[in-house]
C-alpha positions as CSV (number, residue, x, y, z in Angstrom):
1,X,-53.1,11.5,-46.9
2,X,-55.3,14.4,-48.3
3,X,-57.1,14.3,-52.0
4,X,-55.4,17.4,-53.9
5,X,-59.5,17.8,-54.9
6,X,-59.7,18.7,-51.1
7,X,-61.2,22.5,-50.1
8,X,-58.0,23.4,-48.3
9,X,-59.6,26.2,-45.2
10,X,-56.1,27.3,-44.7
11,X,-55.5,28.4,-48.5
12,X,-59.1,29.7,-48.6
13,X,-58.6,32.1,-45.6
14,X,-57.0,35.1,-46.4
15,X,-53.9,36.2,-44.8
16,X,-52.7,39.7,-43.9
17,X,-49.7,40.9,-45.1
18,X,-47.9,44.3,-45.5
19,X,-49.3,45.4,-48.3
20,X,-53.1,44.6,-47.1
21,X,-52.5,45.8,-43.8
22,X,-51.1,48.9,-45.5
23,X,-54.5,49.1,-47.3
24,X,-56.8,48.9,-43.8
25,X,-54.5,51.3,-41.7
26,X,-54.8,53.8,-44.4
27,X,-58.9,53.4,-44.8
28,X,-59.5,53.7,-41.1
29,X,-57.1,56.3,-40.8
30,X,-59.4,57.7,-43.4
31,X,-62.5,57.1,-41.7
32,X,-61.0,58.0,-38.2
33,X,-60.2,61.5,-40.0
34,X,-62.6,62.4,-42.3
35,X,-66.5,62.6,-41.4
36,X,-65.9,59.7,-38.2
37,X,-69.9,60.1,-36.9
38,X,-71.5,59.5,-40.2
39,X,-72.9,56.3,-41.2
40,X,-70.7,54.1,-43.4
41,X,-72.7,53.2,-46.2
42,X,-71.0,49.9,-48.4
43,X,-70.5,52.1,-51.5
44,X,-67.9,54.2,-49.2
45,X,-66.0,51.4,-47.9
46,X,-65.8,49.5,-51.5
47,X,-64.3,53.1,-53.0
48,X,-62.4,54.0,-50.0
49,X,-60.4,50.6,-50.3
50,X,-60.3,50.7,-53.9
51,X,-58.9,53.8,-54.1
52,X,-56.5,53.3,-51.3
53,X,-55.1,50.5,-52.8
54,X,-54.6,51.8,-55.9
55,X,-52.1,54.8,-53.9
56,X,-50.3,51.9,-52.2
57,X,-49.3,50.9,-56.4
58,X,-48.1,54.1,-56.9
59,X,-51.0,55.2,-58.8
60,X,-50.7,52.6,-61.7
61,X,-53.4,51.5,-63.6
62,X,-51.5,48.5,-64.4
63,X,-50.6,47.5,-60.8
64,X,-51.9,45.3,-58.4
65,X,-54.7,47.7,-57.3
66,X,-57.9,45.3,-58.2
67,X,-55.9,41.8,-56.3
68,X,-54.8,44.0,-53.6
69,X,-58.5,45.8,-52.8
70,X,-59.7,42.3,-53.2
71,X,-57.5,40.5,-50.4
72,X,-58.4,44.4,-48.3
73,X,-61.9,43.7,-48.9
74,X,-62.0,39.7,-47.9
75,X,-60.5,41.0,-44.8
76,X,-62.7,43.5,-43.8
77,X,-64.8,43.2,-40.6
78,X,-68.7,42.9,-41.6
79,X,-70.4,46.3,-41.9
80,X,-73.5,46.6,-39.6
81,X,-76.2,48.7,-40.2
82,X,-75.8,52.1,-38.9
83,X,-72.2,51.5,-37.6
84,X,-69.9,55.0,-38.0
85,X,-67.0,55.8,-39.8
86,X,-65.1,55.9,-36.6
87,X,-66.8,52.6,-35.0
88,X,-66.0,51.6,-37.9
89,X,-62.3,52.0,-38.0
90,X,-62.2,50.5,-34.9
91,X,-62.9,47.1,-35.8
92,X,-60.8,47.9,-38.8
93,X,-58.1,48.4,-36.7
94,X,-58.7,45.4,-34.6
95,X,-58.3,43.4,-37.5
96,X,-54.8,45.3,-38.2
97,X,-53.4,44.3,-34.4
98,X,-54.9,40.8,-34.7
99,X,-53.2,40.3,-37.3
100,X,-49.8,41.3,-36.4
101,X,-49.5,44.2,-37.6
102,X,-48.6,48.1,-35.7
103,X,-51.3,50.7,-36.2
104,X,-50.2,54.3,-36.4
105,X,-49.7,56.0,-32.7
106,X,-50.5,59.2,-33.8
107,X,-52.0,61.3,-36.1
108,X,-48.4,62.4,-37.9
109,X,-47.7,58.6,-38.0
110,X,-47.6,57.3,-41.9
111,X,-49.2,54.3,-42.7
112,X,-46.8,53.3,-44.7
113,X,-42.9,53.1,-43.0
114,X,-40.9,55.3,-44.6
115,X,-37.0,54.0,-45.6
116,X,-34.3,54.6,-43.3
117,X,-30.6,56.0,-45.0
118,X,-32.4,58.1,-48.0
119,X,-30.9,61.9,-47.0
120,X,-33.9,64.5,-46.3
121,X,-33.7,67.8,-48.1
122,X,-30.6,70.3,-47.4
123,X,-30.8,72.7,-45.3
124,X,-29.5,76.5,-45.7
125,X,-26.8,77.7,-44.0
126,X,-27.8,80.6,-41.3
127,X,-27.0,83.7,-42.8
128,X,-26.4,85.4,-39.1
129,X,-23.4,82.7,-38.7
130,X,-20.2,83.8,-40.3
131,X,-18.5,81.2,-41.8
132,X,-15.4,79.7,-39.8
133,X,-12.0,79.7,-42.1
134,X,-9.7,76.8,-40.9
135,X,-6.4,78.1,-39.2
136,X,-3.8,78.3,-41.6
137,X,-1.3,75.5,-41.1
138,X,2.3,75.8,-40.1
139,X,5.0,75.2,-42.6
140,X,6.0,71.6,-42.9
141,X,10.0,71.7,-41.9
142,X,10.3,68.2,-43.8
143,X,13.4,68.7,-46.3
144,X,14.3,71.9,-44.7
């Protein structure tokens, strides 16, 4: 029998859901795209996962950014001296598949899935087609 007073390693080691696997796709997407042979420097990883988390909320202040850039963060693989953006990513992505999780494919892929069943935008009939008018339907001889 275990002493509730007990460190419990499973509850102290974070686990990666959705959410914070959304968070590291979309920051080594973001170093994979943006500047991949410079150095990362700490104060560009803490911002870059901050700020990425705080899209994932929809942009609220009063959202879950801080908790979820926390559990991003805790995740993170340790950042060595000199590593690149794009090394960088790499390990990030590591973490991602590890994890369980699907990594983008492409570069169109989102990070995020988008939802299946919501109609996309209408499109414009071709003005070069003429419209088709239905035959005109024969009498009905019912009650004739």
């Amino acid at each position: 029998m275990t002493n509730p007073t007990d460190l419990n390693t499973e509850e102290a080691t974070p686990r990666l859901d959705a959410f914070t696997a959304a968070v590291l796709v979309a920051v080594g997407e973001h170093f994979r795209t943006v500047n991949p042979t410079e150095v990362l420097e700490n104060t560009n990883l803490l911002v870059c996962v901050g700020a990425e988390a705080y899209n994932l909320v929809d942009r609220r202040l009063a959202g879950d950014a801080p908790a979820l850039s926390k559990a991003a963060m805790a995740l993170m693989p340790e950042l060595r001296e000199g590593i690149t953006r794009g090394e960088y990513m790499i390990l990030v992505r590591d973490v991602v598949l590890t994890g369980g999780h699907d990594w983008p494919d492409g570069e169109n892929d989102r990070a995020i899935p988008r939802i299946t069943g919501i109609p996309g935008p209408r499109t414009e009939p071709d003005p070069s087609q003429k419209p088709t008018v239905p035959a005109a339907r024969p009498a009905s001889k019912v009650g004739a």
